[in-house]
C-alpha positions in Angstrom: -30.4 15.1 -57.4 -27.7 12.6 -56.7 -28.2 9.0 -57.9 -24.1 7.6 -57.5 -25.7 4.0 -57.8 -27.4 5.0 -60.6 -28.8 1.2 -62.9 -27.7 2.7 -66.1 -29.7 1.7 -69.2 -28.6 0.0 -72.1 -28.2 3.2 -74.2 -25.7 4.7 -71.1 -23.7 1.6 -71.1 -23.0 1.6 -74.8 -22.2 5.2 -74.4 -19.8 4.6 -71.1 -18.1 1.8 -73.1 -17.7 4.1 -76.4 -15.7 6.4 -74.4 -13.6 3.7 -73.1 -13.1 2.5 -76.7 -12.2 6.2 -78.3 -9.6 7.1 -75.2 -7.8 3.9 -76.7 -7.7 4.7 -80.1 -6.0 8.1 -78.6 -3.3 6.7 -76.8 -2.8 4.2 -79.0 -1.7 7.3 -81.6 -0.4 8.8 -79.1 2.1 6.1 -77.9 5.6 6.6 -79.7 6.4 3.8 -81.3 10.0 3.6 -79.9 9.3 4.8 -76.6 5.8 4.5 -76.0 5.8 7.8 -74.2 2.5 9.2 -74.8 1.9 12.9 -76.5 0.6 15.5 -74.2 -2.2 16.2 -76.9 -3.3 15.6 -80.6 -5.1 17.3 -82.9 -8.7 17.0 -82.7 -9.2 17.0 -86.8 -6.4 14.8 -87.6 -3.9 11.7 -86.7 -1.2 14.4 -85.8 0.4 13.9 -82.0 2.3 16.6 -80.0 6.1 15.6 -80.3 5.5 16.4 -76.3 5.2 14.0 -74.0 3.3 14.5 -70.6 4.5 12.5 -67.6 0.7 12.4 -66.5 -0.3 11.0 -69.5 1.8 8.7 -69.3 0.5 7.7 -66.1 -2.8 7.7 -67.8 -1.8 5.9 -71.3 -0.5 2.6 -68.5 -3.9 2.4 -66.8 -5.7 2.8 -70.5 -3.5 -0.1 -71.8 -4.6 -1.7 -68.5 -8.5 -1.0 -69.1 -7.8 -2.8 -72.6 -6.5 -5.7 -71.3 -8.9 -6.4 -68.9 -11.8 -5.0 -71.2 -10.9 -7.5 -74.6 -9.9 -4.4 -76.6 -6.8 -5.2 -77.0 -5.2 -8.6 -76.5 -3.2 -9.2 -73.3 0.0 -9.8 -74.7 -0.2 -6.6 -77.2 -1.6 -4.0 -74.7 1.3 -5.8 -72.2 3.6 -4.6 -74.6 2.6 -1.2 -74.8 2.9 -1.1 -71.0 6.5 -2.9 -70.8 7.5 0.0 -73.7 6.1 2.5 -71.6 7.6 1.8 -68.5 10.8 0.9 -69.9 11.0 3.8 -70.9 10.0 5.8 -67.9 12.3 3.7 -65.9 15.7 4.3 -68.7 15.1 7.5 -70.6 12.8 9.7 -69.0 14.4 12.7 -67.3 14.3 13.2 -63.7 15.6 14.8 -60.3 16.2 11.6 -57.9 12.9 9.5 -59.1 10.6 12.6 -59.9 9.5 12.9 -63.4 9.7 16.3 -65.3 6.8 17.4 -66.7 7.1 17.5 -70.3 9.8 15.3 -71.5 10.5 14.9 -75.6 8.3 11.9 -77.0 10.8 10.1 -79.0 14.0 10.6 -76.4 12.3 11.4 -73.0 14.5 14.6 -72.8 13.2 17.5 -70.5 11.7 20.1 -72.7 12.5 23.7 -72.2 12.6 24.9 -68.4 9.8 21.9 -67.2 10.1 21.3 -64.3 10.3 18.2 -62.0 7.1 17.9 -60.5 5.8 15.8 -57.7 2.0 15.4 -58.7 2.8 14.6 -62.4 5.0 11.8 -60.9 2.7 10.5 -58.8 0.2 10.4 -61.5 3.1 8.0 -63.8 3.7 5.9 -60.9 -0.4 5.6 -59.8 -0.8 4.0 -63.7 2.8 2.1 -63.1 1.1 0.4 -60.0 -2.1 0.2 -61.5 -0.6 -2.2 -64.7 1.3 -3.9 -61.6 -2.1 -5.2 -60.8 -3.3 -5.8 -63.6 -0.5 -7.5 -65.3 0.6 -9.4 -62.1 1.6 -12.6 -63.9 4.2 -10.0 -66.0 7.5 -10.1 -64.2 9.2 -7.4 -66.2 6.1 -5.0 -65.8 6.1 -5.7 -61.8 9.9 -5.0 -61.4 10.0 -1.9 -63.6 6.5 -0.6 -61.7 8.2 -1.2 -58.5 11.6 0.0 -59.7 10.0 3.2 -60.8 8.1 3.9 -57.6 11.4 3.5 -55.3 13.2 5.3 -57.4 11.4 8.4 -56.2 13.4 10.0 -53.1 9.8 11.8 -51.8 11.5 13.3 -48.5 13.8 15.3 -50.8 10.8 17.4 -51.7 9.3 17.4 -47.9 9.3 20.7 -46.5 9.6 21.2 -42.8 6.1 21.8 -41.7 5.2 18.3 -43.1 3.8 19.3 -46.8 5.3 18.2 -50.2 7.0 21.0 -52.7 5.8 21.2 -55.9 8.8 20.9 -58.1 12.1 21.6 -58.8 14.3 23.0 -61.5 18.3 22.6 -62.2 18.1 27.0 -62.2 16.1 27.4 -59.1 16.7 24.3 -57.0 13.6 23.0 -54.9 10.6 25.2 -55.9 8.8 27.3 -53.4 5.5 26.2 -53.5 4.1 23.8 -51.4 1.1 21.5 -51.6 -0.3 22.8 -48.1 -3.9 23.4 -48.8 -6.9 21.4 -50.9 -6.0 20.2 -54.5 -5.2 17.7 -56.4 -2.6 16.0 -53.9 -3.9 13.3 -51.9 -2.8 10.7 -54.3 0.5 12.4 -53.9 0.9 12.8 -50.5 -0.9 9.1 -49.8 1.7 7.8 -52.2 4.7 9.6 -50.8 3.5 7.9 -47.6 3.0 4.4 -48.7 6.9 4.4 -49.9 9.0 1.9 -48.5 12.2 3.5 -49.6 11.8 7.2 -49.3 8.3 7.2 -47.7 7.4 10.4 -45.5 5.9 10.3 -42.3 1.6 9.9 -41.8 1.4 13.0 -40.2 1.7 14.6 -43.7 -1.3 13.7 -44.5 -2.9 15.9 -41.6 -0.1 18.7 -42.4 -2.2 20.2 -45.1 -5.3 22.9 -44.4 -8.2 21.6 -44.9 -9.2 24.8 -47.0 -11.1 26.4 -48.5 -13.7 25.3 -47.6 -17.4 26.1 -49.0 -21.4 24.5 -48.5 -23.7 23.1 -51.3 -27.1 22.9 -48.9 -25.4 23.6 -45.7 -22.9 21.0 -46.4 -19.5 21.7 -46.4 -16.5 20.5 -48.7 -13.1 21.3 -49.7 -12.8 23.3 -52.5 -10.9 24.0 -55.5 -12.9 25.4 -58.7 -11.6 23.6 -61.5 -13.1 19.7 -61.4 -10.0 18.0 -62.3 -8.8 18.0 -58.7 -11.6 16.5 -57.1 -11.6 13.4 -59.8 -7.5 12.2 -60.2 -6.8 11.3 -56.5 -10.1 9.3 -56.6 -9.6 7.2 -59.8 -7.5 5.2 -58.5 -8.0 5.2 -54.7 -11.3 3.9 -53.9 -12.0 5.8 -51.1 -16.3 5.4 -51.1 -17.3 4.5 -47.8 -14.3 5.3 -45.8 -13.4 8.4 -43.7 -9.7 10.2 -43.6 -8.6 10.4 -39.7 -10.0 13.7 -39.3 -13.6 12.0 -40.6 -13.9 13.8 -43.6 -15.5 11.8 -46.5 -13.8 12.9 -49.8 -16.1 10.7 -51.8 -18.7 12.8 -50.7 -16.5 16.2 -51.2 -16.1 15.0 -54.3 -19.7 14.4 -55.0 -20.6 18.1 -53.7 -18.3 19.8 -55.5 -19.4 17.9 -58.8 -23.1 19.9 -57.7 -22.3 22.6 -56.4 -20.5 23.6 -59.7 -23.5 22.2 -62.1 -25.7 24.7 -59.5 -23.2 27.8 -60.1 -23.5 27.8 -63.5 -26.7 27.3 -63.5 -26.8 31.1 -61.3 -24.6 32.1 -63.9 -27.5 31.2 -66.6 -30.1 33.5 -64.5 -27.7 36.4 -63.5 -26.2 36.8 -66.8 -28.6 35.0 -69.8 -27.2 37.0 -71.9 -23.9 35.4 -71.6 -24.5 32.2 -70.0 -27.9 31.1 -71.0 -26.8 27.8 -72.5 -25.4 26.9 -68.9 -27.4 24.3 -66.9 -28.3 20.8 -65.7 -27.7 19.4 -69.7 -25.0 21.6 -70.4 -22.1 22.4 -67.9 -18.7 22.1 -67.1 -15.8 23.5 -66.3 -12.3 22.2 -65.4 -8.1 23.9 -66.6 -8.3 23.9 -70.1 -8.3 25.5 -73.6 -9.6 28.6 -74.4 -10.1 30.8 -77.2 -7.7 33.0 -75.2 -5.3 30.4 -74.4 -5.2 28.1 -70.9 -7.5 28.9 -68.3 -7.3 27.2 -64.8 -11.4 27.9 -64.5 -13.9 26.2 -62.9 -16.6 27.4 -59.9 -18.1 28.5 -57.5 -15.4 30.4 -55.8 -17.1 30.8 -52.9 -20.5 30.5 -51.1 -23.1 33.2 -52.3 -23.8 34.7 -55.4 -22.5 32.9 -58.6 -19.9 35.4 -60.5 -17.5 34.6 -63.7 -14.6 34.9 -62.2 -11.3 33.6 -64.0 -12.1 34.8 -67.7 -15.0 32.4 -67.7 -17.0 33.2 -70.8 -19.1 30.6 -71.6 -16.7 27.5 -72.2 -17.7 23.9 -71.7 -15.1 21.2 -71.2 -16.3 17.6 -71.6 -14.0 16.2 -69.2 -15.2 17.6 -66.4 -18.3 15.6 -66.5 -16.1 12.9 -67.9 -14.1 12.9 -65.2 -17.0 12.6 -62.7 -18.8 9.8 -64.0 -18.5 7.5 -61.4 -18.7 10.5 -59.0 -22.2 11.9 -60.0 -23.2 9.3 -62.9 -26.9 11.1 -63.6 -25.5 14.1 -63.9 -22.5 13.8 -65.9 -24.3 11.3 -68.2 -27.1 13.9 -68.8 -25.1 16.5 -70.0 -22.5 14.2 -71.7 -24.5 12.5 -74.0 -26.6 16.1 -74.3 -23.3 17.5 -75.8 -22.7 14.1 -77.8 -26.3 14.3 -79.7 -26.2 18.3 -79.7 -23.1 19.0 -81.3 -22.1 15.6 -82.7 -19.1 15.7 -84.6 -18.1 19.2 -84.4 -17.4 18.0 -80.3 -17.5 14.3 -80.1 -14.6 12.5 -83.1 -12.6 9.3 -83.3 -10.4 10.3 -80.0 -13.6 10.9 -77.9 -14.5 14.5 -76.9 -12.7 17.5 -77.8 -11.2 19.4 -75.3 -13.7 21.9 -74.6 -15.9 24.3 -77.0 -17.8 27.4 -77.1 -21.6 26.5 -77.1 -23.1 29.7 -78.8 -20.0 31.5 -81.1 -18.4 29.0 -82.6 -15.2 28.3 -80.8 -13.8 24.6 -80.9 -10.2 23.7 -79.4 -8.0 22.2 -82.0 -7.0 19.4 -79.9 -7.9 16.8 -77.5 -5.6 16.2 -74.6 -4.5 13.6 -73.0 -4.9 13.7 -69.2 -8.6 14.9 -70.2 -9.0 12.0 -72.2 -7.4 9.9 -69.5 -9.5 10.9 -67.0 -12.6 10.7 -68.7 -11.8 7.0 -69.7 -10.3 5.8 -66.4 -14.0 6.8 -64.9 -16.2 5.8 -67.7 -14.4 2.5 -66.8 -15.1 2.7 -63.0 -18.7 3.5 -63.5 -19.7 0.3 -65.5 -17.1 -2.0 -63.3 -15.4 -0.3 -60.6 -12.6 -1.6 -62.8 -9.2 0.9 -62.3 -10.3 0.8 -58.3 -10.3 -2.4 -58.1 -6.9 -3.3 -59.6 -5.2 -0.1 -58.3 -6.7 -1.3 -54.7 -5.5 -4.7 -55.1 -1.4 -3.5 -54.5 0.1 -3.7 -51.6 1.2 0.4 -52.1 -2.6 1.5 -52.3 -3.8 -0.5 -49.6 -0.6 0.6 -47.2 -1.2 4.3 -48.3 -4.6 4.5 -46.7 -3.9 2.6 -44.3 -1.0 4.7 -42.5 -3.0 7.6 -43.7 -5.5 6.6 -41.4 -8.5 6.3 -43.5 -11.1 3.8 -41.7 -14.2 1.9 -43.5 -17.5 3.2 -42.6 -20.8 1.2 -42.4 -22.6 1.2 -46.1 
């Protein structure tokens, strides 16, 4: 059952507030010292960083430098100058194709790395943190002006296709990539964003351009789907969209919130179908979201669609904290449950210094070496909206966020 106003106890609180702490002490590692870009990932075991650098992160590392500011973590004027670093760097050093980030840039240079490419949602993602430490350092002049610089910079329509949808990318081999954010994912904060621009904003008919698919039911009610967890949790850390309703009155709070159960439910079929693969699945232990895996990346999550729960995507038993980190200001009961289950089940071997590794096998042993930063990012940026509604409210306190839904056509609905 689904309590999202759940009164946490003082237990939940400390816990909430521990995983705010540890996702600092990771990007504090993780920050370059020169550049402040932030590692894509670090070793679970150790102090070692990726000499990578994710734009994402990045995006993530400004709103966690944010969160420390605003939290007494960090003192202003210290977490302000990992931000100014940060962004200085983003705005001066950082490859890009007219504004848009690539992907995976060089920490200590902000070089493009192998054949990354320049891609749309990992920008949006830097510039959603960029606005985000515009709130929350308003009194900062150099952070405002490189924020804002940043976010002009990018020339959206150069990456609008004809029928209204954003491209994905592009590469100096292949030009503008062919594939197209046209159906559910992670975009909204993209396309809301691309909107909301004053310098190369598209039109607000993009945001209806997109098919509304697929679409599956948890009870008979439907939602927009997409298996792994991450893409119903990124849009929605930063716009608060609870109690409001997109112009076609679908409620992605609440799509959100339904895909959050219907997974823990289809692992739970997963438990009964297959026990003797899947047993360990259920309401204190599930999971899944595009991680590790003893095979290498997986983009896994569930269900695929309605009926009968099946494994599909290599999925062999995995559990990734941060999809229940990511979702717990989405479905706090629930992600708390199994949370602090895995926390006081597995203690160290799963939960160190940097906060929860990136996922693990329950039953044979497998651990990822690493923690990753847009996991941790997540998981932090929510742990933070649960006890405060902190990252929503600054991020919906710029004039960007409030234009985006606004031209969007999102509308409040009675609470």
């Amino acid at each position: 059952m689904l309590h999202e106003n759940l009164p946490l106890d003082s237990g939940q609180q400390a816990f909430a507030s521990d995983l705010i702490s540890r996702g600092l002490t990771f990007f504090v590692a993780a920050s370059d010292d020169s550049t402040g870009l932030i590692a894509d990932r670090a070793s679970f075991r150790s102090t070692g960083v990726s000499d990578t650098s994710s734009v994402a992160a990045c995006g993530f590392g400004l709103s966690a430098f944010s969160i420390a500011a605003e939290t007494g973590r960090m003192p202003v004027s210290e977490a302000a100058d990992y931000v100014k670093r940060l962004l200085w760097s983003l705005f001066n050093h950082v490859d890009h194709f007219q504004g848009i980030f690539f992907h995976f840039v060089a920490r200590s240079s902000g070089r493009r790395v192998a054949n990354s490419e320049a891609s749309t949602i990992d920008t949006a993602l830097a510039v959603a943190g960029a606005l985000h430490a515009s709130s929350v350092f308003a009194d900062d002049p150099l952070v405002n002006e490189l924020a804002l610089s940043i976010y002009e910079r990018v020339d959206w329509q150069s990456m609008l296709s004809d029928d209204g949808c954003l491209h994905m990318g592009w590469t100096p081999k292949h030009g503008r990539l062919p594939y197209k954010w046209d159906q559910f994912s992670e975009h909204p904060i993209l396309t809301l964003l691309a909107i909301a621009s004053e310098t190369y904003g598209i039109d607000r008919t993009s945001w209806l351009s997109w098919r509304r698919e697929p679409q599956l039911h948890f009870d008979g009610e439907p939602f927009l789907s997409y298996p792994p967890l991450f893409v119903h949790q990124y849009p929605w850390a930063y716009f608060d969209v609870r109690n409001t309703l997109d112009p076609t009155g679908w409620d992605f709070w609440r799509n959100s919130q339904l895909a959050h159960l219907a997974q823990i439910r289809f692992q739970q079929q997963l438990a009964e179908s297959q026990p003797e693969k899947f047993s360990h699945y259920g309401a204190k232990l599930w999971g899944l979201t595009s991680s590790d895996s003893v095979d290498g990346y997986r983009d896994w999550g569930g269900p695929f669609h309605d009926g009968p729960a099946k494994p599909e995507r290599g999925i062999d038993g995995t559990v990734v904290p941060s999809a229940a980190g990511g979702g717990l200001a989405i479905c706090p009961e629930e992600a708390l449950r199994t949370l602090l289950y895995q926390k006081e089940t597995y203690g160290a071997s799963v939960y160190g210094p940097f906060g929860f590794i990136n996922a693990f096998h329950p039953t044979n042993g497998w651990r990822s070496p690493d923690v990753i930063a847009i996991d941790t990012g997540i998981t932090m940026l929510m742990a933070h909206n649960l006890l405060c509604g902190g990252v929503w409210n600054a991020f919906m306190k710029h004039p960007a966020a409030k234009r985006a839904l606004t031209l969007a056509g999102f509308t409040p609905t009675a609470r």
